[in-house]
ROGUDREN-848022 format. One record per residue: residue in three letters; residue number from 1; x, y, z of N, C-alpha, C in turn. Coordinates in pm, whole numbers. Each point is the difference from the previous one (the first is absolute). Layout:
residues N
+-----+-----+--------+--------+--------+--------+--------+--------+--------+--------+--------+
! res !   n !     nu !     nv !     nw !    cau !    cav !    caw !     cu !     cv !     cw !
+-----+-----+--------+--------+--------+--------+--------+--------+--------+--------+--------+
! ALA ! NUM !      X !      Y !      Z !      X !      Y !      Z !      X !      Y !      Z !
...
+-----+-----+--------+--------+--------+--------+--------+--------+--------+--------+--------+
This chain:
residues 220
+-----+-----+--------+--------+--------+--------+--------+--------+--------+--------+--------+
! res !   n !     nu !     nv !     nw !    cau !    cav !    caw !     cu !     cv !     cw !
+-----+-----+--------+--------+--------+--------+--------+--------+--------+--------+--------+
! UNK !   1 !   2492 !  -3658 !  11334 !     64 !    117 !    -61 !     10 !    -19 !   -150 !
! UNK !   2 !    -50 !    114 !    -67 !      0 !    -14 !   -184 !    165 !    -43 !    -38 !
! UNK !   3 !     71 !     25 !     23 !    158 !    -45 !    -73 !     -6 !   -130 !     63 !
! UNK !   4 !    -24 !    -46 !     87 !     36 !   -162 !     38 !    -96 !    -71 !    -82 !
! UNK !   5 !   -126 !     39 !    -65 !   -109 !   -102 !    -33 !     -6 !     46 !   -156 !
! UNK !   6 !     39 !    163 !    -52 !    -28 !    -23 !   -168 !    155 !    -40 !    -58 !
! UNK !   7 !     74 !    -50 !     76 !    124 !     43 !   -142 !     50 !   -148 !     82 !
! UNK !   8 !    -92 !   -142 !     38 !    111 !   -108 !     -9 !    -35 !    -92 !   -103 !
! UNK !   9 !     51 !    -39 !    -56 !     27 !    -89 !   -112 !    -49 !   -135 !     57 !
! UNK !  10 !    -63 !    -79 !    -93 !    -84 !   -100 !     10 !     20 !    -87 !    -87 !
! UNK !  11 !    -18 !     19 !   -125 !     12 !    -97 !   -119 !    129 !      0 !    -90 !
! UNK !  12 !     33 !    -69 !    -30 !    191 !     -6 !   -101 !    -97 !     30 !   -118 !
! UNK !  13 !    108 !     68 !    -36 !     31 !     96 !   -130 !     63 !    -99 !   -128 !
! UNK !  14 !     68 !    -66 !     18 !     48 !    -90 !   -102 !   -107 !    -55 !    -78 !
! UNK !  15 !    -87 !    -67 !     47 !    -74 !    -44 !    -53 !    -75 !     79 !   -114 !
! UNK !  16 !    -40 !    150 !     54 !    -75 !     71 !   -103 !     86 !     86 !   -132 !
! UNK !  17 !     94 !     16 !     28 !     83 !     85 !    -93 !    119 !   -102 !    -72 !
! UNK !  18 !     14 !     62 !    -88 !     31 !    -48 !   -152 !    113 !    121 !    -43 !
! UNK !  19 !    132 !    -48 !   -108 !     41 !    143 !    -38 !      6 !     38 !   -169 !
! UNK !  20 !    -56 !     82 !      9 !    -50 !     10 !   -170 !     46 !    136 !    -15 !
! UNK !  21 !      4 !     22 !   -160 !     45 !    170 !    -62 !    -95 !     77 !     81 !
! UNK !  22 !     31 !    152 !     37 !    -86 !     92 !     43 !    -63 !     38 !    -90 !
! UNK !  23 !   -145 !      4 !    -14 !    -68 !     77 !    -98 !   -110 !    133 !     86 !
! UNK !  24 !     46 !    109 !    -32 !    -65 !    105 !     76 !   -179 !     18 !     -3 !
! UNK !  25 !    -80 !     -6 !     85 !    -98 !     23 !    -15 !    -97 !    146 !    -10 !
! UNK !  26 !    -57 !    -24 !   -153 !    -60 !    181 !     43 !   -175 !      6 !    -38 !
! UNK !  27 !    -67 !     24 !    116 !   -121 !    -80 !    -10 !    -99 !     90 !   -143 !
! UNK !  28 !    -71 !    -18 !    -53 !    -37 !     73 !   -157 !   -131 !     22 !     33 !
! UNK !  29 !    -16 !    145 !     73 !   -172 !     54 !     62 !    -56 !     58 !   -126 !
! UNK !  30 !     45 !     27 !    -34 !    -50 !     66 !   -123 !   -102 !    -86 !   -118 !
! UNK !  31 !    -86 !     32 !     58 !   -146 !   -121 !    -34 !    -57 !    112 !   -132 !
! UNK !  32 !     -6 !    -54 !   -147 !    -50 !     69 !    -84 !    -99 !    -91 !    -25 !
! UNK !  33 !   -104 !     57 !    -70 !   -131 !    -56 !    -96 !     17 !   -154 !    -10 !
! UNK !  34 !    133 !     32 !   -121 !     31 !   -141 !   -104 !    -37 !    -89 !    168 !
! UNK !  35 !     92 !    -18 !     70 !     35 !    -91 !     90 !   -105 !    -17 !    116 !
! UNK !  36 !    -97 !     92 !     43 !   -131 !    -25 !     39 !    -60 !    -93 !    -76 !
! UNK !  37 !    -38 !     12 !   -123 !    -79 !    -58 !    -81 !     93 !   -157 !    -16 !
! UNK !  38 !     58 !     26 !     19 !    110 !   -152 !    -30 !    -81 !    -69 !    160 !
! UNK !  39 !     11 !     58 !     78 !     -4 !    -97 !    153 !   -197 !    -24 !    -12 !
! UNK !  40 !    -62 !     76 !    -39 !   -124 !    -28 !     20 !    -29 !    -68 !   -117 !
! UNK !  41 !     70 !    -30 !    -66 !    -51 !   -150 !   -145 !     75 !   -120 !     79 !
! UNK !  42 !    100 !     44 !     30 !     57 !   -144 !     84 !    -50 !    -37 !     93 !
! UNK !  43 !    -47 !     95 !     87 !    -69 !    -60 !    183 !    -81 !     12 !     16 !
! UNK !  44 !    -77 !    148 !     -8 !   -153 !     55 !     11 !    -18 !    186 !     21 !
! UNK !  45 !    -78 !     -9 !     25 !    -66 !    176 !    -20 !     55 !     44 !    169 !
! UNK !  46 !    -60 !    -70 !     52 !     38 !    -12 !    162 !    180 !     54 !     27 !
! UNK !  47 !     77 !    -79 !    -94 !    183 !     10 !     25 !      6 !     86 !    -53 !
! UNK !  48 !    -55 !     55 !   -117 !     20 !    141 !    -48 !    -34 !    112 !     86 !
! UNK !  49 !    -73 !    -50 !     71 !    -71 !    148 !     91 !     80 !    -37 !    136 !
! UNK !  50 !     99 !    -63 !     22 !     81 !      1 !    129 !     89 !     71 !     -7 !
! UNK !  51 !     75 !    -27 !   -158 !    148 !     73 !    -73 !    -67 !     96 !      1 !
! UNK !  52 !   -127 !     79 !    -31 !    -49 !    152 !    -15 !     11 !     22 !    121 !
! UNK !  53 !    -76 !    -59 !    158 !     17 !    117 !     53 !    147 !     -3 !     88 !
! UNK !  54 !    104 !   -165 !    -37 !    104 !     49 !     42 !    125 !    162 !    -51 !
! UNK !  55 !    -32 !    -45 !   -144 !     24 !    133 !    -52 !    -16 !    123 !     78 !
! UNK !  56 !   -160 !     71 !    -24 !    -28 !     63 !    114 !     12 !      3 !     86 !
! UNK !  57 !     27 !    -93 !    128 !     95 !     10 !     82 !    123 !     58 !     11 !
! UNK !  58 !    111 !    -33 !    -85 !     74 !     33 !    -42 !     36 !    188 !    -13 !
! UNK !  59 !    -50 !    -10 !   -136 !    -41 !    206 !     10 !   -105 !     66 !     82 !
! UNK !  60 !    -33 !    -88 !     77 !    -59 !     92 !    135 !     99 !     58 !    100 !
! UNK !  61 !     74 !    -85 !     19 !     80 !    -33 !    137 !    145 !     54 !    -24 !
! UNK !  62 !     57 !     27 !    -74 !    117 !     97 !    -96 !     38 !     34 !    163 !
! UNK !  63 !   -120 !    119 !     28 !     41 !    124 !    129 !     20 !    -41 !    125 !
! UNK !  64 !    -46 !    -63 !     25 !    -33 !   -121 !    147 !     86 !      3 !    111 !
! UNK !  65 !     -3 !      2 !    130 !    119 !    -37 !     48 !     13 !   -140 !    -31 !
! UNK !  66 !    129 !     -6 !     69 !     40 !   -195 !     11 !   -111 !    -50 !     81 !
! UNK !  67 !    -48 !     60 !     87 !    -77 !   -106 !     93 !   -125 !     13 !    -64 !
! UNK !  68 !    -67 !    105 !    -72 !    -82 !    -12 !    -23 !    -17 !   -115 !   -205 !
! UNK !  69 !    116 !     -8 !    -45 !      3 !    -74 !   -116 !     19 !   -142 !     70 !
! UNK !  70 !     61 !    -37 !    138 !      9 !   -131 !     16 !   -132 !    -13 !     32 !
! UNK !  71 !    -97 !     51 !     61 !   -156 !    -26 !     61 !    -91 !    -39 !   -166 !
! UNK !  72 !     25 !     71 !    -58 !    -79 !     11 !   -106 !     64 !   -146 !   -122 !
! UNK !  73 !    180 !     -8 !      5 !     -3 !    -95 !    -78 !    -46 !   -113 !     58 !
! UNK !  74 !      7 !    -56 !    132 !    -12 !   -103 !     80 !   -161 !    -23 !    -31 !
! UNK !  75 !    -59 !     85 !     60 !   -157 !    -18 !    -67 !    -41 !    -40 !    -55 !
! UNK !  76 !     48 !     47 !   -134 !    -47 !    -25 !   -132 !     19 !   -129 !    -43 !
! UNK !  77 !    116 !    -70 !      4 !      0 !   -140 !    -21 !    -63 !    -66 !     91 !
! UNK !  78 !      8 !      2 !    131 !    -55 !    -81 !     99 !   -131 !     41 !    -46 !
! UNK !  79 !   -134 !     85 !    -59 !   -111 !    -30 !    -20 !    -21 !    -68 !   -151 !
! UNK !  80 !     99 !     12 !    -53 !    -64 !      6 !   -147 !     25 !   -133 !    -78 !
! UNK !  81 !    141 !   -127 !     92 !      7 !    -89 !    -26 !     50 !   -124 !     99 !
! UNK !  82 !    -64 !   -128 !    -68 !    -79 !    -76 !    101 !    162 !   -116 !     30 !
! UNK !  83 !     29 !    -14 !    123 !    115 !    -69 !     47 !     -7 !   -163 !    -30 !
! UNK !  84 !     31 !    -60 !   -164 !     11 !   -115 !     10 !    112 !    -46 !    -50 !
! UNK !  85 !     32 !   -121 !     64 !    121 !    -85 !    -61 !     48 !    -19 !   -134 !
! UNK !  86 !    159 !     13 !    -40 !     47 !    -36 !   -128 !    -69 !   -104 !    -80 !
! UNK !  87 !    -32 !    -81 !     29 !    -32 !   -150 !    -24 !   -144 !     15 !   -100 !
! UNK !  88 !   -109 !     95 !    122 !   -102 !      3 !    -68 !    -20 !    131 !    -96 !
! UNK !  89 !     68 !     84 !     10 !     19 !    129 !   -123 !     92 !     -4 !   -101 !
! UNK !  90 !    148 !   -100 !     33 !     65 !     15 !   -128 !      7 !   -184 !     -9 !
! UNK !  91 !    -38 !    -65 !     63 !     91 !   -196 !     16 !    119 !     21 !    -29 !
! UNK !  92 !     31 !     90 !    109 !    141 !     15 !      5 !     33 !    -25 !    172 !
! UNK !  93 !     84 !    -84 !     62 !     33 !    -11 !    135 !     22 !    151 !     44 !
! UNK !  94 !    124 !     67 !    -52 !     44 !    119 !     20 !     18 !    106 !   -159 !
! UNK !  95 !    -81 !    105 !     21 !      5 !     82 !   -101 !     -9 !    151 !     54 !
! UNK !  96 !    102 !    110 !    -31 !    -13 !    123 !     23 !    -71 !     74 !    -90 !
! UNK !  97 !   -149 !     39 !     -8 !    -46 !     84 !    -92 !     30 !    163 !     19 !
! UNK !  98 !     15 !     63 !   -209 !     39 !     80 !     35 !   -134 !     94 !     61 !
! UNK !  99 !     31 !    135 !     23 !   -173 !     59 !     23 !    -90 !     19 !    -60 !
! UNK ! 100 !     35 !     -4 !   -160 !   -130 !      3 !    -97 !    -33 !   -168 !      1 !
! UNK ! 101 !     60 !    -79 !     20 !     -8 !   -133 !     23 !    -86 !    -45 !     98 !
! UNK ! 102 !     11 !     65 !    140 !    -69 !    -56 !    108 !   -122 !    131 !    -13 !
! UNK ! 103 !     -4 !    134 !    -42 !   -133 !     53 !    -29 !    -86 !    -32 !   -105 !
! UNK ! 104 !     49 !    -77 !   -114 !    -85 !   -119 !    -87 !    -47 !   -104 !     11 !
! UNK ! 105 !     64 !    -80 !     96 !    -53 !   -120 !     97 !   -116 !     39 !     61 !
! UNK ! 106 !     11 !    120 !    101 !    -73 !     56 !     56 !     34 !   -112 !    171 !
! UNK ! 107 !    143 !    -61 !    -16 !    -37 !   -110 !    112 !    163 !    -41 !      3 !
! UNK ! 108 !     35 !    -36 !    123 !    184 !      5 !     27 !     51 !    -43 !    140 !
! UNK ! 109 !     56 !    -40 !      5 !    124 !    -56 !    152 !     17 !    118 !     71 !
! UNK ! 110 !     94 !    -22 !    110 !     53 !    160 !     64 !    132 !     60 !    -88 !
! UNK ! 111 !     40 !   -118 !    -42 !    146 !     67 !   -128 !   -133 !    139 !    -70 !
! UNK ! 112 !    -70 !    -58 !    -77 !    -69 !    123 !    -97 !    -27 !    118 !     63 !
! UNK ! 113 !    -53 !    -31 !    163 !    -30 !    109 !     24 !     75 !    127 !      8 !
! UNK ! 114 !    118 !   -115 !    104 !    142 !    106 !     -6 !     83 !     44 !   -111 !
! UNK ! 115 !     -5 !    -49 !    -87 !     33 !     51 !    -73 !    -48 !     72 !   -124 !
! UNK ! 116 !   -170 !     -7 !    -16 !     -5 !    145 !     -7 !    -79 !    106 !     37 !
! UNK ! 117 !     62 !    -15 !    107 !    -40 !    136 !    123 !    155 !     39 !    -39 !
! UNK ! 118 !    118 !    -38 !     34 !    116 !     30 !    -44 !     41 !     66 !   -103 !
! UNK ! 119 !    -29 !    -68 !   -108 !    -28 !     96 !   -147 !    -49 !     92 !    -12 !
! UNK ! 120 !   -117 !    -29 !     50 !   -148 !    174 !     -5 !     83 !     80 !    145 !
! UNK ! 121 !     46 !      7 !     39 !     81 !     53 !    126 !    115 !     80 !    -38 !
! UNK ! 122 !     91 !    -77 !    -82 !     93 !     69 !   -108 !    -15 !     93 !    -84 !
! UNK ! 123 !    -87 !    -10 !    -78 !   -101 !     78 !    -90 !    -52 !    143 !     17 !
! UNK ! 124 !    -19 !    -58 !    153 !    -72 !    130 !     74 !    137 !    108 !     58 !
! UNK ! 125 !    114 !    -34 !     -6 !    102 !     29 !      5 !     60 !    -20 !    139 !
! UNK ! 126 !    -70 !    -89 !     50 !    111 !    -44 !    170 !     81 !    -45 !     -8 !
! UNK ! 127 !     96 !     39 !     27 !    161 !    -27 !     13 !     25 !   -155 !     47 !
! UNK ! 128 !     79 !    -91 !   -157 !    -45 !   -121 !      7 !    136 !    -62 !    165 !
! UNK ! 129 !     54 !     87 !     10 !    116 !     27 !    124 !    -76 !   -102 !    130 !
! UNK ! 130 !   -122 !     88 !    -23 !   -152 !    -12 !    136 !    -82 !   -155 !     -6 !
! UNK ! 131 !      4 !    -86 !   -128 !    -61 !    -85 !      2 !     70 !   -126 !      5 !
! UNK ! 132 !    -68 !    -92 !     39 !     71 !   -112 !     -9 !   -140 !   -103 !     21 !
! UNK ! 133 !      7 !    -82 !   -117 !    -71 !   -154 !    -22 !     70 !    -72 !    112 !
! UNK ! 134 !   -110 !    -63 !     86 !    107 !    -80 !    123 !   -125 !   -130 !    -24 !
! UNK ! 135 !    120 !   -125 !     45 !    -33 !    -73 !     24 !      9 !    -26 !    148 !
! UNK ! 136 !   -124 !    -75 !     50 !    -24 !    -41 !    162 !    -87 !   -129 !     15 !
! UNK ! 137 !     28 !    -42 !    121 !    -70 !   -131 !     57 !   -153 !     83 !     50 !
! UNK ! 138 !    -88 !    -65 !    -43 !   -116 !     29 !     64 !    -69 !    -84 !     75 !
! UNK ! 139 !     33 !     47 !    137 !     30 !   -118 !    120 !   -194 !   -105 !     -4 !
! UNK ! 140 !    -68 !    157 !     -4 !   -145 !   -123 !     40 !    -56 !   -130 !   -136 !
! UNK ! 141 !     97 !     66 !   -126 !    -25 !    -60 !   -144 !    117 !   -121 !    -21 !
! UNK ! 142 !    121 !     43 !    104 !     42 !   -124 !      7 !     91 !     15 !   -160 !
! UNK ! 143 !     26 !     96 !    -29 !     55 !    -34 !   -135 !     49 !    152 !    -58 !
! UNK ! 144 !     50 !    -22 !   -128 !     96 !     97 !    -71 !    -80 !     96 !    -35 !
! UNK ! 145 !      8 !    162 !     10 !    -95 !     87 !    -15 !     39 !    133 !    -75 !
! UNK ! 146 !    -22 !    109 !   -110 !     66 !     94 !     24 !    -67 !    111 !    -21 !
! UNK ! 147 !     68 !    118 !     41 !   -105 !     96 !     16 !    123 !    124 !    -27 !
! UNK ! 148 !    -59 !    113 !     -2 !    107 !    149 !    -57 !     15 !     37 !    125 !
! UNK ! 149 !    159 !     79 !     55 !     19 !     43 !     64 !     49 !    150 !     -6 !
! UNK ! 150 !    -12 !    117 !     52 !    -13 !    131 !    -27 !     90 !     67 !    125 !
! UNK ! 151 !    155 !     66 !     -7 !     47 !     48 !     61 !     32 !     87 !     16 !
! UNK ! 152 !    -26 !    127 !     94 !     -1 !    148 !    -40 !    127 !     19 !      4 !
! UNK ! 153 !    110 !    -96 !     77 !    106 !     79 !      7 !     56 !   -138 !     48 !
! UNK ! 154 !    166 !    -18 !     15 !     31 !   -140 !      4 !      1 !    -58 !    142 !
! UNK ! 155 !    -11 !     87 !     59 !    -40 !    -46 !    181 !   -107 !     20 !     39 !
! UNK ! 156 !   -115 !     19 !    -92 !   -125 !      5 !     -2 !    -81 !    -89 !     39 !
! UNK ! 157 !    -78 !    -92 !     46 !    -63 !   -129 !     21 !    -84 !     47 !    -71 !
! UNK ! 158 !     -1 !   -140 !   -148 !    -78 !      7 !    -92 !   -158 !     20 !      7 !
! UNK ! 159 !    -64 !     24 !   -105 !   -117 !     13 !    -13 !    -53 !   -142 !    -66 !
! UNK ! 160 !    -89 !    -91 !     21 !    -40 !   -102 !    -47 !   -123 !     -8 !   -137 !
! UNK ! 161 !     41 !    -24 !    -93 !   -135 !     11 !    -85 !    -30 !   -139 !    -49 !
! UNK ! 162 !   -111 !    -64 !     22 !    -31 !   -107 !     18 !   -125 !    -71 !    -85 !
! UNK ! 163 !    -44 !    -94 !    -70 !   -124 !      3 !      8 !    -92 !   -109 !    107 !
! UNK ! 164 !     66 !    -49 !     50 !    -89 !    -78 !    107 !    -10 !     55 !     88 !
! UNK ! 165 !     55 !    144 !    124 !    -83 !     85 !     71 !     28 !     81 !    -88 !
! UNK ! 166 !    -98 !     70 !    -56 !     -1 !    116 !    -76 !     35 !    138 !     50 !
! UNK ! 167 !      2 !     17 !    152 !     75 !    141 !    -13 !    115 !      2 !     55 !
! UNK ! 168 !     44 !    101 !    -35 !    157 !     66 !     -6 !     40 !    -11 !    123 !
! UNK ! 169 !     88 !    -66 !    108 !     90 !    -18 !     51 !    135 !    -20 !     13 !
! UNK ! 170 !     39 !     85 !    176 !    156 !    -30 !    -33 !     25 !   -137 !     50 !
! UNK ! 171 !    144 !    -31 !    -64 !     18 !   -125 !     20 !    -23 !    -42 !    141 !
! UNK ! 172 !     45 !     34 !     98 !     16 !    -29 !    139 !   -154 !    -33 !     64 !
! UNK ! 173 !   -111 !     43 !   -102 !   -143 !    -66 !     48 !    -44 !    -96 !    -48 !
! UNK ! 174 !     69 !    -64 !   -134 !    -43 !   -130 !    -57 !    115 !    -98 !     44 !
! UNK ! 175 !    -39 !    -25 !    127 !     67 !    -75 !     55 !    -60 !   -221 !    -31 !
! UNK ! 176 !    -96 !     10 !   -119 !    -39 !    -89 !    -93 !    129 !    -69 !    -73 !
! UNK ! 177 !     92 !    109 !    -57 !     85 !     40 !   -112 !    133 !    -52 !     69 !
! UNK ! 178 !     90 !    -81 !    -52 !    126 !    -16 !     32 !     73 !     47 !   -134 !
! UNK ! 179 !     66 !     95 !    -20 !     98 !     28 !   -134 !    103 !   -121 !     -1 !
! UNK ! 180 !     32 !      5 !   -127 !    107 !   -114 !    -63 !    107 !    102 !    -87 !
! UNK ! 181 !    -18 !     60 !   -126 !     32 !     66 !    -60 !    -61 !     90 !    -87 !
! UNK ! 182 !     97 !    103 !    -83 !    -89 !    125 !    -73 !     97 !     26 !    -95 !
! UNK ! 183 !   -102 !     82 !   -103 !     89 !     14 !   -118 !   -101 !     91 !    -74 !
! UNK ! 184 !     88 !    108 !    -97 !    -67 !    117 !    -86 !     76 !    -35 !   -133 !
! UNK ! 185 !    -37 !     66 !    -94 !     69 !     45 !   -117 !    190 !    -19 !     23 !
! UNK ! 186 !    -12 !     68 !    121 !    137 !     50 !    -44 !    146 !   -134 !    133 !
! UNK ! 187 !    -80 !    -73 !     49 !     73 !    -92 !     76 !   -120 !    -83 !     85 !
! UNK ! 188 !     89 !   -105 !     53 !    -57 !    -79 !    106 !     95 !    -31 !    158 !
! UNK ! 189 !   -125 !      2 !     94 !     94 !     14 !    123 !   -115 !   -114 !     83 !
! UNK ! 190 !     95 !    -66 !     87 !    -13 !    -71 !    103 !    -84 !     80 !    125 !
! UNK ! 191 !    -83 !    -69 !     64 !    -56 !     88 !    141 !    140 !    -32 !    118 !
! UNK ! 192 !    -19 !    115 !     48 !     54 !    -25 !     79 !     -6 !     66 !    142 !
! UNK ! 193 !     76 !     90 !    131 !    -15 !     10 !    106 !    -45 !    144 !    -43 !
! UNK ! 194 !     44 !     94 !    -43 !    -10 !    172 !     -1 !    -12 !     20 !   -142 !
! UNK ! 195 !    -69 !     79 !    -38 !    -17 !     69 !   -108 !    -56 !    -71 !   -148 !
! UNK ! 196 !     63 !     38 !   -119 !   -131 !   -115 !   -105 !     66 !    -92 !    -38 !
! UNK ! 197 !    151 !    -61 !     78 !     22 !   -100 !    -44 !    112 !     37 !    -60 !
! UNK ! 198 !     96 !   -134 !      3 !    144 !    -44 !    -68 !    -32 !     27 !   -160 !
! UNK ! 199 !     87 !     64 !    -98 !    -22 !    -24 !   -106 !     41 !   -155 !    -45 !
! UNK ! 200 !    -54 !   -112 !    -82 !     98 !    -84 !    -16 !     18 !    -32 !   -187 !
! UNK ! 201 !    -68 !    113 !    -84 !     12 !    -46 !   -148 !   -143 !     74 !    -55 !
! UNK ! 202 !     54 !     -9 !   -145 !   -135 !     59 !    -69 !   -158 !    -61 !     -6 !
! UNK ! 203 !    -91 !     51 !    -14 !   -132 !    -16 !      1 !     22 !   -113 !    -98 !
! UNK ! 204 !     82 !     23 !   -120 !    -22 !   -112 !   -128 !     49 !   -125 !     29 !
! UNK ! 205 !     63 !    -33 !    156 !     35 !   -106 !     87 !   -112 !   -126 !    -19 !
! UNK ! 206 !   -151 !     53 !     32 !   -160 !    -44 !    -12 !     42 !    -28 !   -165 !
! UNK ! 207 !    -82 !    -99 !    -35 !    -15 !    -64 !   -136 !   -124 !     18 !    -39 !
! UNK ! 208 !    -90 !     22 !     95 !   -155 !     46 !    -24 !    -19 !    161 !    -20 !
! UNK ! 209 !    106 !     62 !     61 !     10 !    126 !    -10 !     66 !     12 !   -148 !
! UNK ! 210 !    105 !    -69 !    -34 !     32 !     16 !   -152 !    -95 !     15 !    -91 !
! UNK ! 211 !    -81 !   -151 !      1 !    -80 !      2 !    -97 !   -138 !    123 !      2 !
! UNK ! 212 !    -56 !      9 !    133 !    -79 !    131 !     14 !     62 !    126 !    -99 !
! UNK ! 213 !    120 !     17 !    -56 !     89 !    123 !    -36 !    -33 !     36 !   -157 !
! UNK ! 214 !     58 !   -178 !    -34 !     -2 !     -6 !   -138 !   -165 !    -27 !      5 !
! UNK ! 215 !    -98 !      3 !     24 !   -198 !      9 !     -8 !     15 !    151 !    -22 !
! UNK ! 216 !     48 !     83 !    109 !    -29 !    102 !     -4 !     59 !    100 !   -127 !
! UNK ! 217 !    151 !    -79 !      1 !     80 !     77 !   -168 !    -85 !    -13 !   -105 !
! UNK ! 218 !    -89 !    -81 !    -24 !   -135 !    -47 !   -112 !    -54 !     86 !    -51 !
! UNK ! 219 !    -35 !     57 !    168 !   -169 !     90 !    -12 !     98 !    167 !    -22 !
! UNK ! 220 !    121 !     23 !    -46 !     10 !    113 !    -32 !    -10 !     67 !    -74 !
+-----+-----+--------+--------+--------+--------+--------+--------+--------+--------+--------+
């Protein structure tokens, strides 16, 4: 049954969270010239033409339903960039890139993905209420995993956006997936038996999420 298998808790929380000032995050889509031309002297012609057609993405998709902007954002990253480890894209153990960050790489963890499908999701104007960055055990990987979660409504059984199976499922079929915890912009909550979870503190709880904030305050 989906409530007995997505919402039990697996991994302690202590370990990952930290408590630091809140700094609000507001992601900066607004891709002009100057700053194209900035990413393709720094990375290549290639990262410039990812930020173009994420852009376009972007003012395509304005009208969209939700299901049809989650199909299309999920896509788009899952084709356009290649799933590798912190270590070998930043020699960093753990690093959250922001999305002009991991679409200049052209290459990113599941943190990048989810988060920005999350961003470009926001953007597109889905009610950030609906999303939630979750962390989960990924039973056949044996290890810490995360992926976006999409809720139409709070007794909804989520929608899974993922990049290691690439399509859209509800939670109750990625039965791969053990949830741990989740967190948006605006709080963080524990998994738990019914619904999206205990609130237990702000998103700015994450210390990786801090610093992701102040990257993104930069690029404004």
């Amino acid at each position: 049954m989906f409530t007995r298998y997505w919402h039990k808790p697996r991994f302690t929380l202590t370990a990952l969270l930290c408590l630091v000032v809140s700094v609000p995050i507001i992601a900066e889509l607004n891709i002009t010239t100057a700053l194209l031309e900035k990413i393709e002297t720094n990375y290549s012609v290639n990262a410039r033409q990812r930020v173009e057609s994420w852009q376009a993405l972007i003012d395509s998709s304005q009208d969209l339903s939700d299901a049809e902007k989650l199909e299309k954002v999920n896509q788009f990253f899952n084709s356009n960039v290649m799933f590798v480890n912190d270590i070998a894209v930043w020699d960093k153990e753990d690093y959250w890139a922001t999305p002009l960050e991991f679409l200049s790489k052209g290459a990113g963890d599941c943190e990048d993905y989810s988060i920005a499908k999350y961003f470009t999701l926001k953007e597109l104007g889905v009610d950030e209420e609906k999303l939630r960055i979750t962390y989960v055990k990924a039973i056949k990987l044996n290890q810490a995993h995360m992926v976006l979660t999409y809720f139409e409504n709070k007794r909804a059984i989520p929608l899974v956006l993922d990049n290691l199976d690439i399509e859209i499922k509800p939670a109750n079929l990625r039965k791969d997936l053990i949830p741990v915890y989740s967190f948006n912009g605006e709080g963080l909550w524990l998994a738990k038996a019914r619904g999206d979870g205990k609130r237990v503190g702000n998103a700015s709880r994450l210390s990786l999420w801090e610093e992701l904030a102040a990257r993104m305050a930069e690029n404004k």
